[in-house]
TORLO-92064 format. One record per residue (C-alpha): residue number from 1; residue in one letter; x, y, z. Coordinates in Angstrom, 1 decimal. Each point is the difference from the previous one (the first is absolute). Layout:
N
atom seq:NUM&type:A&x:X&y:Y&z:Z .
...
***
This chain:
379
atom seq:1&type:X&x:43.7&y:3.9&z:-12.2 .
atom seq:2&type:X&x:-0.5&y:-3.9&z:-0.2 .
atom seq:3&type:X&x:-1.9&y:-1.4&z:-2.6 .
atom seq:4&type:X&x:-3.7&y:-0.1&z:1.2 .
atom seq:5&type:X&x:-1.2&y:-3.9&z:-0.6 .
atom seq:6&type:X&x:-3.8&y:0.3&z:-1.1 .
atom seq:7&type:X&x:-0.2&y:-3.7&z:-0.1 .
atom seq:8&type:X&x:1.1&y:-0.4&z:3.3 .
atom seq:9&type:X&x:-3.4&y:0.5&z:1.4 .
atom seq:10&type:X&x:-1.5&y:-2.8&z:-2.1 .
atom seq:11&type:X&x:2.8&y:-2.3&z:0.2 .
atom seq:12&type:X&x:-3.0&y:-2.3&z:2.8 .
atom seq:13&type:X&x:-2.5&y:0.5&z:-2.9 .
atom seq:14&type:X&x:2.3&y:-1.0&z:-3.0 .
atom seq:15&type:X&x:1.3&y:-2.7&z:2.0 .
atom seq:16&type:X&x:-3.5&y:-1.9&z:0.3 .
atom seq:17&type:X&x:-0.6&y:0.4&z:-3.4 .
atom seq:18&type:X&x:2.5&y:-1.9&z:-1.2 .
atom seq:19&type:X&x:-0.5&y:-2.5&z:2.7 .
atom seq:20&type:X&x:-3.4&y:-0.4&z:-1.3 .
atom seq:21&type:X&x:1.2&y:-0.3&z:-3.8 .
atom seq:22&type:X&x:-0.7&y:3.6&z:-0.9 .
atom seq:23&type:X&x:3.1&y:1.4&z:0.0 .
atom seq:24&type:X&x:2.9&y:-1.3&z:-2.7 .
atom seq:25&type:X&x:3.7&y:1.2&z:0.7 .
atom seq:26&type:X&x:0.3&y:1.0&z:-4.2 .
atom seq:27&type:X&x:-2.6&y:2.1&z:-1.8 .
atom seq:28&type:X&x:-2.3&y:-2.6&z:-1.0 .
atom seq:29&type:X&x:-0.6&y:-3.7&z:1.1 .
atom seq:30&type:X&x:2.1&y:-2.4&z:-2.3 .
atom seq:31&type:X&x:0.2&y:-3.7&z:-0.3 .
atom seq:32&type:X&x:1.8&y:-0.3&z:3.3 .
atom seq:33&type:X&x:-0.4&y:-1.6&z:3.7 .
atom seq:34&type:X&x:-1.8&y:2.9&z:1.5 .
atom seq:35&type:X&x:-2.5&y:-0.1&z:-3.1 .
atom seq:36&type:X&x:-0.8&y:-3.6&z:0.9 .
atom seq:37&type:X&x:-0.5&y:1.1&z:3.9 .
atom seq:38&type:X&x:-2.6&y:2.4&z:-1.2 .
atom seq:39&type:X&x:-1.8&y:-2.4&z:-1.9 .
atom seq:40&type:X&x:0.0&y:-3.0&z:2.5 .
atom seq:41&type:X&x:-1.2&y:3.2&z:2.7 .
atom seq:42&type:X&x:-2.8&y:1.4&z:-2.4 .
atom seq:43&type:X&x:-1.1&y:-3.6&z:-1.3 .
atom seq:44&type:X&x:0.1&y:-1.3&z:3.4 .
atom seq:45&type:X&x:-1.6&y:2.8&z:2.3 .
atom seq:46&type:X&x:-1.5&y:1.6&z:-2.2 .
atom seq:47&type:X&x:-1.5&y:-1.6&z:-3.2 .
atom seq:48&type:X&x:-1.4&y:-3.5&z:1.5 .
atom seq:49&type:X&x:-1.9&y:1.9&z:2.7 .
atom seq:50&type:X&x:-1.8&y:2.0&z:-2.1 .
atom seq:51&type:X&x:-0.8&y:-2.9&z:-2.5 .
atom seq:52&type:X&x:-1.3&y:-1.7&z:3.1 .
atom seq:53&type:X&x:-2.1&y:2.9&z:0.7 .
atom seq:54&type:X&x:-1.3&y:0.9&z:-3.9 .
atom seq:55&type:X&x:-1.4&y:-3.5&z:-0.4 .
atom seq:56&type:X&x:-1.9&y:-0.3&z:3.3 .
atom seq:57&type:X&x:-1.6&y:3.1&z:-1.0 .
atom seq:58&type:X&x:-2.5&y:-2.9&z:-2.2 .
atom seq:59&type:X&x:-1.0&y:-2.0&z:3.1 .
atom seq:60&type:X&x:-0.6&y:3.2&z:2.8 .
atom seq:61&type:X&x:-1.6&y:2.7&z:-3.0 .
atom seq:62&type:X&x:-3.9&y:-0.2&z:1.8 .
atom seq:63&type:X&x:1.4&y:1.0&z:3.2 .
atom seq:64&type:X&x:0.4&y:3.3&z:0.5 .
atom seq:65&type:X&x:2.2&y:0.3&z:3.1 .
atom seq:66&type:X&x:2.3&y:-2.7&z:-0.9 .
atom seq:67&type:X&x:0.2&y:1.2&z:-3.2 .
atom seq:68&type:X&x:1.0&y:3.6&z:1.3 .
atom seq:69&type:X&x:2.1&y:-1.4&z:2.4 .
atom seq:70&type:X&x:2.0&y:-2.1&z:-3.1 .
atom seq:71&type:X&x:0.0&y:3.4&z:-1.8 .
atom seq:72&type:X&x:1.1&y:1.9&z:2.6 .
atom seq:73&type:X&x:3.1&y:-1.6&z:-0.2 .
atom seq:74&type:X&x:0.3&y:-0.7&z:-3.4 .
atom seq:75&type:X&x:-0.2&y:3.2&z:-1.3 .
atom seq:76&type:X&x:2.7&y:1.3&z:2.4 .
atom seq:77&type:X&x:2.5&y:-3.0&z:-1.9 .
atom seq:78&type:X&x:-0.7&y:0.6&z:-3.5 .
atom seq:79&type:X&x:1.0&y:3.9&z:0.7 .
atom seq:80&type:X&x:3.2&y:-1.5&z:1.6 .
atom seq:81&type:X&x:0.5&y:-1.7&z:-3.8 .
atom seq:82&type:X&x:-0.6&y:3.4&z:-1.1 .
atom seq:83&type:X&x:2.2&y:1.8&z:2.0 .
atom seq:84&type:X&x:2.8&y:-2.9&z:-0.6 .
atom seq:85&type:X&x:-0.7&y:0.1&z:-3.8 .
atom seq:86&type:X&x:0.6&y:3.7&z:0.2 .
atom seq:87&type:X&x:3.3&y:-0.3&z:1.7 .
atom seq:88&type:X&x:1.5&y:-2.3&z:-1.5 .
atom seq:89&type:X&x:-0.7&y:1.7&z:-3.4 .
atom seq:90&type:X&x:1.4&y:3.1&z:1.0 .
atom seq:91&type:X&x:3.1&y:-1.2&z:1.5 .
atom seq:92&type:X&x:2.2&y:1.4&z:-2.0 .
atom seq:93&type:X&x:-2.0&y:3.5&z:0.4 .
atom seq:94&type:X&x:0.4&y:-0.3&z:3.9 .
atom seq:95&type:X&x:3.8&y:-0.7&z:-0.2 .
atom seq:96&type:X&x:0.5&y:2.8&z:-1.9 .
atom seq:97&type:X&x:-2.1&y:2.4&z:2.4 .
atom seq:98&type:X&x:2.2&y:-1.4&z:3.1 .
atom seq:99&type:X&x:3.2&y:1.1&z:-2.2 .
atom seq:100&type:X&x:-1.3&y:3.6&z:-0.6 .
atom seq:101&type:X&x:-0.3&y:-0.2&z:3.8 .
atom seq:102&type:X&x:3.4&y:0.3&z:-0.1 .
atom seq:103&type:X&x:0.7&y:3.4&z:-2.3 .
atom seq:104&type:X&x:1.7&y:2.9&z:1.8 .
atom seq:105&type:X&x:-2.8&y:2.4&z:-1.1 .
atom seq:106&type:X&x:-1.6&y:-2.4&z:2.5 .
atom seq:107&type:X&x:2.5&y:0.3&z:3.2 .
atom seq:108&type:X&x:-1.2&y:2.7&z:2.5 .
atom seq:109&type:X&x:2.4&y:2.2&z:0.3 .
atom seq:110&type:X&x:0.3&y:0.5&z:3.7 .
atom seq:111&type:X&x:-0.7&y:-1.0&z:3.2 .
atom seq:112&type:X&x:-3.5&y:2.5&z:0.2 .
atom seq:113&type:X&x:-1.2&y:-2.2&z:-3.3 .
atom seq:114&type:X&x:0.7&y:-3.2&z:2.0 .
atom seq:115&type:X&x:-2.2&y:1.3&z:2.6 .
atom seq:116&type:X&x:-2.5&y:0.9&z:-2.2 .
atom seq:117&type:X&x:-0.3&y:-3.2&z:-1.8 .
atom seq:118&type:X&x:1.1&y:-2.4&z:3.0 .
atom seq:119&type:X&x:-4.2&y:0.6&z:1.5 .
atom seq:120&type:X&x:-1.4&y:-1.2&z:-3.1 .
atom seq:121&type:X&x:2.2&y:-3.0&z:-0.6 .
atom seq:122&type:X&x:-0.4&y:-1.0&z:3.8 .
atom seq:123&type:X&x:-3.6&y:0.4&z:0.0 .
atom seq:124&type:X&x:-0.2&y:-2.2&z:-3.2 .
atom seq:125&type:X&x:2.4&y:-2.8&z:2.4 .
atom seq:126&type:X&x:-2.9&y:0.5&z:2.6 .
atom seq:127&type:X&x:-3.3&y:-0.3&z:-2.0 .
atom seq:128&type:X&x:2.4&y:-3.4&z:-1.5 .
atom seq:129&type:X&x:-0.1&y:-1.3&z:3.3 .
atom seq:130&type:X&x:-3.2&y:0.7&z:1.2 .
atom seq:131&type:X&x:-1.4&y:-1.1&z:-3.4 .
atom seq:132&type:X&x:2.1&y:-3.5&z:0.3 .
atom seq:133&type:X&x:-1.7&y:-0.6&z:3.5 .
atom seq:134&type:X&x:-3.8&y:0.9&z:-0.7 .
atom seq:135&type:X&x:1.2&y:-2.7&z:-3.0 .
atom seq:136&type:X&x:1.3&y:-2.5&z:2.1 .
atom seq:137&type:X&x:-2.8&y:0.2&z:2.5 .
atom seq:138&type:X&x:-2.5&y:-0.7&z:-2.9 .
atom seq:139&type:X&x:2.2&y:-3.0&z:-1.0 .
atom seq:140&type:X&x:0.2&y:-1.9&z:3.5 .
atom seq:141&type:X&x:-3.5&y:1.0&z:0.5 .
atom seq:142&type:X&x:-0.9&y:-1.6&z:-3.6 .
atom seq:143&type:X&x:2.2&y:-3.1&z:0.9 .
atom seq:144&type:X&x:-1.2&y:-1.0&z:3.6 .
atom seq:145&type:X&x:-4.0&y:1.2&z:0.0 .
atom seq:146&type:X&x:-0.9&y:-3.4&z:-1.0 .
atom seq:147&type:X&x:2.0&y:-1.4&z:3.1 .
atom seq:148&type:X&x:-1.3&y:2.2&z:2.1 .
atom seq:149&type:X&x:-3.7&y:0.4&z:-0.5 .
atom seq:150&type:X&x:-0.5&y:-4.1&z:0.3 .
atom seq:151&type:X&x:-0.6&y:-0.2&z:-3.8 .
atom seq:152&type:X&x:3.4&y:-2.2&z:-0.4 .
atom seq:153&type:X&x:-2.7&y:-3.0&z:1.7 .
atom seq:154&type:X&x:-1.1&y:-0.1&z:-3.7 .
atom seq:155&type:X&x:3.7&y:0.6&z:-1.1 .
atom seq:156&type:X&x:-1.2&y:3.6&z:-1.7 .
atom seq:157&type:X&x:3.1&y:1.7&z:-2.0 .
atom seq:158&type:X&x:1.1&y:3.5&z:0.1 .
atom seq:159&type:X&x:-1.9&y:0.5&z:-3.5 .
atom seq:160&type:X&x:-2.5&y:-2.1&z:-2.1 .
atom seq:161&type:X&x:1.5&y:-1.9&z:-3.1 .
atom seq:162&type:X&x:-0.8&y:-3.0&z:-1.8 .
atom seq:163&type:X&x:3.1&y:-2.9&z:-0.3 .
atom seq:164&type:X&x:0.0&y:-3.3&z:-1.9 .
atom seq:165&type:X&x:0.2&y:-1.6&z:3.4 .
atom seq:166&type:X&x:-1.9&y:-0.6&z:3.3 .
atom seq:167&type:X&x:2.1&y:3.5&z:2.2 .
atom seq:168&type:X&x:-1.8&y:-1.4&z:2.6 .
atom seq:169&type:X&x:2.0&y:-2.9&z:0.7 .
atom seq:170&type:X&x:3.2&y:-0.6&z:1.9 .
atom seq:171&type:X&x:3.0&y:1.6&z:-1.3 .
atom seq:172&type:X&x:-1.8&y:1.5&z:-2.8 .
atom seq:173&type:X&x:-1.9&y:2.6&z:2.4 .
atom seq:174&type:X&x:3.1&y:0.9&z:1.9 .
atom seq:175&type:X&x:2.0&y:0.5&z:-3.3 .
atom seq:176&type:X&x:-2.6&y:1.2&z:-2.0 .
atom seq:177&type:X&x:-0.5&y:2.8&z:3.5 .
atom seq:178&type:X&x:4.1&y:0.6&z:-0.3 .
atom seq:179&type:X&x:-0.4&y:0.9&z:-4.0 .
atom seq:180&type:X&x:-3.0&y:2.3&z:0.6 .
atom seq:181&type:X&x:2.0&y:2.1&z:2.6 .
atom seq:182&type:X&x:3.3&y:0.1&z:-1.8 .
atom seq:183&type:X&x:-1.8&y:0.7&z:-3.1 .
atom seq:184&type:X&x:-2.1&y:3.2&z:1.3 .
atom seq:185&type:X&x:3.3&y:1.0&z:2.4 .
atom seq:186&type:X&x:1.7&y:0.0&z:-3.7 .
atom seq:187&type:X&x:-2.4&y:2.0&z:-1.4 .
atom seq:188&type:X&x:-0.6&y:2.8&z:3.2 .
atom seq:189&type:X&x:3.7&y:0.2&z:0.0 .
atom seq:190&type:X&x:-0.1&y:0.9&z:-3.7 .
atom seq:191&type:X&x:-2.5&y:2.6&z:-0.3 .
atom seq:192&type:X&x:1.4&y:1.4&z:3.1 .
atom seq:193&type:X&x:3.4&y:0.6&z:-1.5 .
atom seq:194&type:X&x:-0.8&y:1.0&z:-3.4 .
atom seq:195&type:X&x:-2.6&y:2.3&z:1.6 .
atom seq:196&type:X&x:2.8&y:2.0&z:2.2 .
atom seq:197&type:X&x:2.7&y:-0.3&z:-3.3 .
atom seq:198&type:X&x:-2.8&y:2.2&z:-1.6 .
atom seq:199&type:X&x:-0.8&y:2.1&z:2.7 .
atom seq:200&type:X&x:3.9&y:0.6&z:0.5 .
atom seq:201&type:X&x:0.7&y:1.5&z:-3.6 .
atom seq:202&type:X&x:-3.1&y:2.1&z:0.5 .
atom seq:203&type:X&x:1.6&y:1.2&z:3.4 .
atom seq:204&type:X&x:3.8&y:0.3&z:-1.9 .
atom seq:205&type:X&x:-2.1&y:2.5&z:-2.1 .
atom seq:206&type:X&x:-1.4&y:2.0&z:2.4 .
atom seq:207&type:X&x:3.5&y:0.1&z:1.9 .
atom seq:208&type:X&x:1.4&y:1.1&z:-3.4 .
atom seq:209&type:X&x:-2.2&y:2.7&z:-0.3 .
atom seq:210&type:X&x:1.6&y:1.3&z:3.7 .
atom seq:211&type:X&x:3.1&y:-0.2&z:-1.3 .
atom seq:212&type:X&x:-0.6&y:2.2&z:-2.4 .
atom seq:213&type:X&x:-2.7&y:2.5&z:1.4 .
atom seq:214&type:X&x:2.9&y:0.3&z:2.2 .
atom seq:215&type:X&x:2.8&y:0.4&z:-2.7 .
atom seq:216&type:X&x:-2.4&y:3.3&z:-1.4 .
atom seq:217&type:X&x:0.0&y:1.4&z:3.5 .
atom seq:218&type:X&x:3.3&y:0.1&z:0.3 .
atom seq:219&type:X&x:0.9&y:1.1&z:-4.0 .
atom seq:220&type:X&x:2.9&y:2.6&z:1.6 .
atom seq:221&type:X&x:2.1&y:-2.7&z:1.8 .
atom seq:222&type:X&x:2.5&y:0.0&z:-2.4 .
atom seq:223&type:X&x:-0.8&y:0.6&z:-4.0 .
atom seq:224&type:X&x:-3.8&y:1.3&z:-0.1 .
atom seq:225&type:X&x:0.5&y:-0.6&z:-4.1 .
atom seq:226&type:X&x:1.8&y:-3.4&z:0.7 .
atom seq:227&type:X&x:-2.3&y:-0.9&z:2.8 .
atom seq:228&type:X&x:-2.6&y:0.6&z:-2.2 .
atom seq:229&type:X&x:0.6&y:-2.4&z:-3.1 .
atom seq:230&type:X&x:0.4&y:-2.6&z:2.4 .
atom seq:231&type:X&x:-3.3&y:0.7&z:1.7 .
atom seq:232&type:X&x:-1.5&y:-0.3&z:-3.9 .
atom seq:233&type:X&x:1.8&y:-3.3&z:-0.3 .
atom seq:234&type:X&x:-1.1&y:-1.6&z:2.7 .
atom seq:235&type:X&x:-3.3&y:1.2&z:-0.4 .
atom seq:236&type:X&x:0.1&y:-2.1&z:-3.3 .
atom seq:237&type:X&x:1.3&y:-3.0&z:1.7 .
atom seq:238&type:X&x:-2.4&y:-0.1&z:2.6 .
atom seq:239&type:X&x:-3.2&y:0.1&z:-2.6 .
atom seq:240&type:X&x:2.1&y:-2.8&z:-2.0 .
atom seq:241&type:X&x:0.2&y:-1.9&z:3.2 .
atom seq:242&type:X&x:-4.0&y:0.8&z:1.2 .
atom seq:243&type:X&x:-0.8&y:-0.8&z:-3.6 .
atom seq:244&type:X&x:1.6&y:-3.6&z:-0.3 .
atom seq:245&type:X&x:-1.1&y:-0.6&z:4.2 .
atom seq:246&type:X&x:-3.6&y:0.6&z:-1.5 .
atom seq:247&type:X&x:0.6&y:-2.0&z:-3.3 .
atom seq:248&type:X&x:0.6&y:-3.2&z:2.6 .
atom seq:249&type:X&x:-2.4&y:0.1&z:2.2 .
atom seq:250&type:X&x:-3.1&y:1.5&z:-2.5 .
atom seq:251&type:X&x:-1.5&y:-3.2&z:-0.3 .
atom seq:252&type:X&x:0.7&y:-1.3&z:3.3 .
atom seq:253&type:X&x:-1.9&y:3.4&z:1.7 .
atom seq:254&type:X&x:-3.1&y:-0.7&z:-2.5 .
atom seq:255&type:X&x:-1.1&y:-3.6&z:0.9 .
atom seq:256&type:X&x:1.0&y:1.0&z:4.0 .
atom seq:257&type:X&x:-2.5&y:2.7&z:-0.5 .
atom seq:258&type:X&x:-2.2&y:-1.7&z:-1.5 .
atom seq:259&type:X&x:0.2&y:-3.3&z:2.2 .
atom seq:260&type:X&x:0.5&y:1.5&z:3.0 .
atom seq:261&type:X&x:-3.6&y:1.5&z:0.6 .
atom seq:262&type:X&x:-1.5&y:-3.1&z:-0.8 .
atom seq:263&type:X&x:2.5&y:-1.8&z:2.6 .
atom seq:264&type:X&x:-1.0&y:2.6&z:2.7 .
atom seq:265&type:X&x:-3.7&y:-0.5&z:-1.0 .
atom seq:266&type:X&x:0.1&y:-3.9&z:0.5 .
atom seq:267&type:X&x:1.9&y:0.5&z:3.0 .
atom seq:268&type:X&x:-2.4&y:1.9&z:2.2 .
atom seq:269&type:X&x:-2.9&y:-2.5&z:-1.8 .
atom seq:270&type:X&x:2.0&y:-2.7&z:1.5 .
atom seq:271&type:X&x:0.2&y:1.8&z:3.6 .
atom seq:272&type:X&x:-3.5&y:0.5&z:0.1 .
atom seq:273&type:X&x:-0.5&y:-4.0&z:-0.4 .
atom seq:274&type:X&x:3.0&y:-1.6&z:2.3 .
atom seq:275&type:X&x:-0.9&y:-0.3&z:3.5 .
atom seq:276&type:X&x:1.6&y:3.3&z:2.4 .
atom seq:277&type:X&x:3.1&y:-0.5&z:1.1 .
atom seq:278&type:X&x:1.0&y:-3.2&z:-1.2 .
atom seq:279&type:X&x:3.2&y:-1.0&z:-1.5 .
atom seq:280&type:X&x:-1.6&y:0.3&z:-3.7 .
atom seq:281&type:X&x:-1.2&y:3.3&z:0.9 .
atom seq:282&type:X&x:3.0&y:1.4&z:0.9 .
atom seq:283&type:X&x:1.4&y:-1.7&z:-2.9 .
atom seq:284&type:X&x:-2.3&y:2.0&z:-2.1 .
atom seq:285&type:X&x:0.8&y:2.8&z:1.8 .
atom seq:286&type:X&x:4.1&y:0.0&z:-0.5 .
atom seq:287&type:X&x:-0.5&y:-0.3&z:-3.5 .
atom seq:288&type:X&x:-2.8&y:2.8&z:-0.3 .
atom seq:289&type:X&x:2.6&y:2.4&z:1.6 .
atom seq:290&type:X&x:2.8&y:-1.3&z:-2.2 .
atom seq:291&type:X&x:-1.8&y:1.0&z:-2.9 .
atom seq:292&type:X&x:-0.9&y:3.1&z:0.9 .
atom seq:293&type:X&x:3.3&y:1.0&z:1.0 .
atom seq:294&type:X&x:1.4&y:-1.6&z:-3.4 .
atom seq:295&type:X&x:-1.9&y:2.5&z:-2.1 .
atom seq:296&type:X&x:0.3&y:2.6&z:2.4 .
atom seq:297&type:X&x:3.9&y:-0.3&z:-0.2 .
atom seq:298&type:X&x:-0.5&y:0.0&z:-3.4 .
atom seq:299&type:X&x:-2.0&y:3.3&z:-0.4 .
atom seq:300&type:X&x:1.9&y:2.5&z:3.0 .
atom seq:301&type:X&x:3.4&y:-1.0&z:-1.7 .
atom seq:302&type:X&x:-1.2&y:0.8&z:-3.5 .
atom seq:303&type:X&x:-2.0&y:3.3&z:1.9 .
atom seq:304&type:X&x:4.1&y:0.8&z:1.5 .
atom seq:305&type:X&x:1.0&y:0.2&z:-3.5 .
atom seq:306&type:X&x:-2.2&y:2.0&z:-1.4 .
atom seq:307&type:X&x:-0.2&y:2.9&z:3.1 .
atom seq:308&type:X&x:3.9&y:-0.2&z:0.0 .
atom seq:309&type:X&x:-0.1&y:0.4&z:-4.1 .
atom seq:310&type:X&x:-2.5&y:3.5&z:0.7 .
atom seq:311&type:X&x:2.8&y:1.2&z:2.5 .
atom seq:312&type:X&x:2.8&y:1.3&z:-2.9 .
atom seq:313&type:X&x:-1.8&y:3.1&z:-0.9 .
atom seq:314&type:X&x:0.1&y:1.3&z:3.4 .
atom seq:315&type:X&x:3.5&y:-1.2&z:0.8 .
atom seq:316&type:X&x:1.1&y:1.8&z:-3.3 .
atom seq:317&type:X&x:-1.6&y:3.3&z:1.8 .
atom seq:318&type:X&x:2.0&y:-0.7&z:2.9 .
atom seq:319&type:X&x:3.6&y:0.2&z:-1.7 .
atom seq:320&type:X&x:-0.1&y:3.8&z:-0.7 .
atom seq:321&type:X&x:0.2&y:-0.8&z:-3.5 .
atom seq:322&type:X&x:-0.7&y:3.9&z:-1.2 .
atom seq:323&type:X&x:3.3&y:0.7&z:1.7 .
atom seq:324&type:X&x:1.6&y:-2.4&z:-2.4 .
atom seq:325&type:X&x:1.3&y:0.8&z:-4.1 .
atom seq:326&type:X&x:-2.7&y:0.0&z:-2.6 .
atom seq:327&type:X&x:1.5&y:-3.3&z:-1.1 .
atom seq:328&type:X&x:-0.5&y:-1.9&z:2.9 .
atom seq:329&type:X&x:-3.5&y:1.8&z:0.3 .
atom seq:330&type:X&x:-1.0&y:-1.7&z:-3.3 .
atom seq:331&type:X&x:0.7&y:-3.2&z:1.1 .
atom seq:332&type:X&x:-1.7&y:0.5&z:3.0 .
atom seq:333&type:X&x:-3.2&y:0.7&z:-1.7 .
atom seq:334&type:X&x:0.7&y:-3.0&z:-2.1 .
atom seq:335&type:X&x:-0.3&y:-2.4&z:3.6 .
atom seq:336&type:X&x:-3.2&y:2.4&z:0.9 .
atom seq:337&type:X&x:-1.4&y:-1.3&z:-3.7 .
atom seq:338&type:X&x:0.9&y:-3.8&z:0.6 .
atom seq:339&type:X&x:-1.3&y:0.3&z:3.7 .
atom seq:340&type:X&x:-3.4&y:1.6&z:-0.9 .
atom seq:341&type:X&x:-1.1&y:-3.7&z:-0.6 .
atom seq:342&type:X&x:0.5&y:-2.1&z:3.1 .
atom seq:343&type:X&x:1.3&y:-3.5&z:-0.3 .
atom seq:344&type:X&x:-2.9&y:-2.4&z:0.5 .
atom seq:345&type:X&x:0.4&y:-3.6&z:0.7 .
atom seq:346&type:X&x:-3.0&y:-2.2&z:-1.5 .
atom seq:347&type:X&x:-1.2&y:-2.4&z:-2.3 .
atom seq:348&type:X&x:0.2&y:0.8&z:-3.2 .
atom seq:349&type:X&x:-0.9&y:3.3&z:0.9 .
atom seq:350&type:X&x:-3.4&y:-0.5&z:1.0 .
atom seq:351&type:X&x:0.1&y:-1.5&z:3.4 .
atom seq:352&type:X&x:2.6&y:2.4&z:1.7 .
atom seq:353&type:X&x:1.6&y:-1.5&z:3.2 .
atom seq:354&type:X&x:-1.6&y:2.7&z:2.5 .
atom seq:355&type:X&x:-2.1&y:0.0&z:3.1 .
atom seq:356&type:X&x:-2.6&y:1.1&z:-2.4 .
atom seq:357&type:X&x:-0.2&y:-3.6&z:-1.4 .
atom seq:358&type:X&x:0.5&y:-1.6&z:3.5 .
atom seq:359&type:X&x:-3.2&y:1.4&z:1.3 .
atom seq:360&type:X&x:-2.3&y:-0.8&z:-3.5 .
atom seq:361&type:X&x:1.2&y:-4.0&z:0.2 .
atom seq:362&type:X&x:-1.2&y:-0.1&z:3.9 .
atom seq:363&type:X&x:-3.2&y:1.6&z:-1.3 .
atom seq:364&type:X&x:0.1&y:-2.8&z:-2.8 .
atom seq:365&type:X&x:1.1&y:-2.4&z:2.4 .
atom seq:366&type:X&x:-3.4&y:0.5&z:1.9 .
atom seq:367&type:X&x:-2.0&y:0.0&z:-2.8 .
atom seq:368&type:X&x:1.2&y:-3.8&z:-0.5 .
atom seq:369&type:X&x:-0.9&y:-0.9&z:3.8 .
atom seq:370&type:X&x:-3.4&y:1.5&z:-0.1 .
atom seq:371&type:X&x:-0.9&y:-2.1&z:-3.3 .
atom seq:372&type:X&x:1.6&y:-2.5&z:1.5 .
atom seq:373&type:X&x:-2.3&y:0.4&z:2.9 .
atom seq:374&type:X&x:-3.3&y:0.3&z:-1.8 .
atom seq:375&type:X&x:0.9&y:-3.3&z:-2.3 .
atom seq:376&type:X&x:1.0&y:-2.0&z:3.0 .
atom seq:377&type:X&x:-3.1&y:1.2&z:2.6 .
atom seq:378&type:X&x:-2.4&y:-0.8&z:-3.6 .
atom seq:379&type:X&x:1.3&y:-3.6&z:0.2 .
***
């Protein structure tokens, strides 16, 4: 059987990363050309804009729906630094999980494991897609709203920010408008890519643990004893793999958790004070239901795992193992021991990646909007 390419499916998402800077061809970034294009990118779209935005924070800090509104999109930048700090630390990590990608105890073994793990991997291509429009509908809507709802009259920007120059005058407005939408396209672009990289090792997890549910079913084809061991050692390699997938993105899944309720908050605030069915409003509205699907992305992949993780004891039952030689039994129990425990994605092991969690930060996110609400019907 051909070599199954696990990388394959990502090649669209890998392939914008590096675009973007995020990506280096070695282990690391060195003192090279591409370092120098991730720097110019970051420094450029990334770092002046939100400079910009931090010190007009001092000049708008009495108003409170300005000042959400600076916030709103503030906050969503400075967890892009996060997320890019995070990468780019753990480089080398991630290079070395797409290499154990490659490990035979990795390869399905026949056509009926291609099948079983081709659904997972294409719905993962899907939700990339459908994920990458909601996304790009938030960004047009972000970058022509001012155009379109007559406040370009007073030459309004995409976002608030303070510059050492008049950005209402001729060209400065119309570059100063170019900067602000290549700048957040830069950053959407980002989170959306680094957001499907970890969603695809947590769905490479969950396919693994097919592969092998489906390896204990079928313990007879061939050398049950033989069959066996290799289940055991691939069992090992896939909680090496979950464990380093989780060690990347720990951080990254506890400031999303964290930020994301308060996003969702000040995003139904902010549709309850834009006028109906206006350009801002379904500005608003794009990037409420980005959000939402972010996290939610976040928390059914990590849910996959864990349900797929729970399914080895009963998939052990399956294989007739009492049929089998009291050696191959032993080992046996030894995968029922390891799999009493399912595999749980999280952070730090106290904010698991679950529907669970999904449900408490929309309860959270509410409890933001209705303070929110009180503060701004007090004033």
């Amino acid at each position: 059987m051909d070599k199954f390419e696990w990388r394959q499916t990502i090649k669209e998402n890998i392939f914008l990363l590096r675009m973007l800077g995020l990506w280096p061809k070695d282990e690391t970034y060195k003192f090279d050309s591409y370092t120098a294009l991730s720097a110019f990118l970051l420094t450029t779209f990334y770092f002046i804009g939100v400079f910009a935005q931090i010190i007009n924070l001092f000049y708008i800090h009495l108003d409170l729906t300005i000042l959400t509104r600076t916030i709103y999109l503030l906050v969503t930048e400075m967890l892009f630094g996060l997320k890019v700090y995070y990468v780019i630390k753990n480089t080398p990590l991630l290079k070395h999980l797409m290499k154990v990608l490659d490990a035979d105890l990795f390869q399905p073994k026949n056509a009926r494991q291609v099948d079983l793990i081709r659904a997972s991997l294409d719905t993962w291509t899907t939700v990339y897609k459908i994920f990458l429009g909601v996304c790009w509908g938030t960004d047009v809507f972000w970058a022509i709203y001012p155009l379109l709802d007559g406040s370009n009259l007073d030459r309004q920007l995409p976002y608030i920010a303070w510059y050492p120059y008049d950005a209402k005058q001729s060209p400065f407005y119309q570059l100063t408008y170019l900067h602000q939408v290549a700048s957040y396209t830069y950053t959407i672009f980002s989170h959306i890519n680094i957001d499907m990289l970890i969603a695809a090792l947590n769905v490479y997890v969950g396919c693994q643990f097919d592969i092998l549910c489906d390896n204990l079913r079928n313990l007879h084809e061939g050398d049950p004893h033989t069959n066996l061991i290799n289940c055991i050692e691939h069992q090992k390699l896939i909680l090496n793999f979950a464990e380093g997938s989780n060690n990347f993105f720990s951080w990254i899944i506890f400031y999303q958790f964290f930020i994301s309720g308060t996003m969702i908050g000040l995003t139904l605030f902010h549709l309850t004070i834009v006028a109906p069915l206006t350009s801002e409003f379904f500005t608003f509205m794009s990037y409420g239901l980005s959000i939402i699907m972010q996290i939610f992305m976040y928390c059914w992949y990590g849910n996959e795992v864990e349900v797929k993780s729970k399914n080895l004891s009963s998939a052990v039952f399956e294989s007739n193992w009492t049929g089998l030689s009291l050696e191959v039994q032993k080992n046996v129990f030894l995968i029922i021991l390891r799999s009493q425990e399912p595999v749980q994605m999280s952070a730090f092991k106290m904010f698991p990646l679950s529907l669970e969690s999904f449900v408490k930060i929309l309860k959270t996110a509410w409890s933001y909007f209705a303070v929110l609400q009180q503060v701004n019907s007090q004033n």
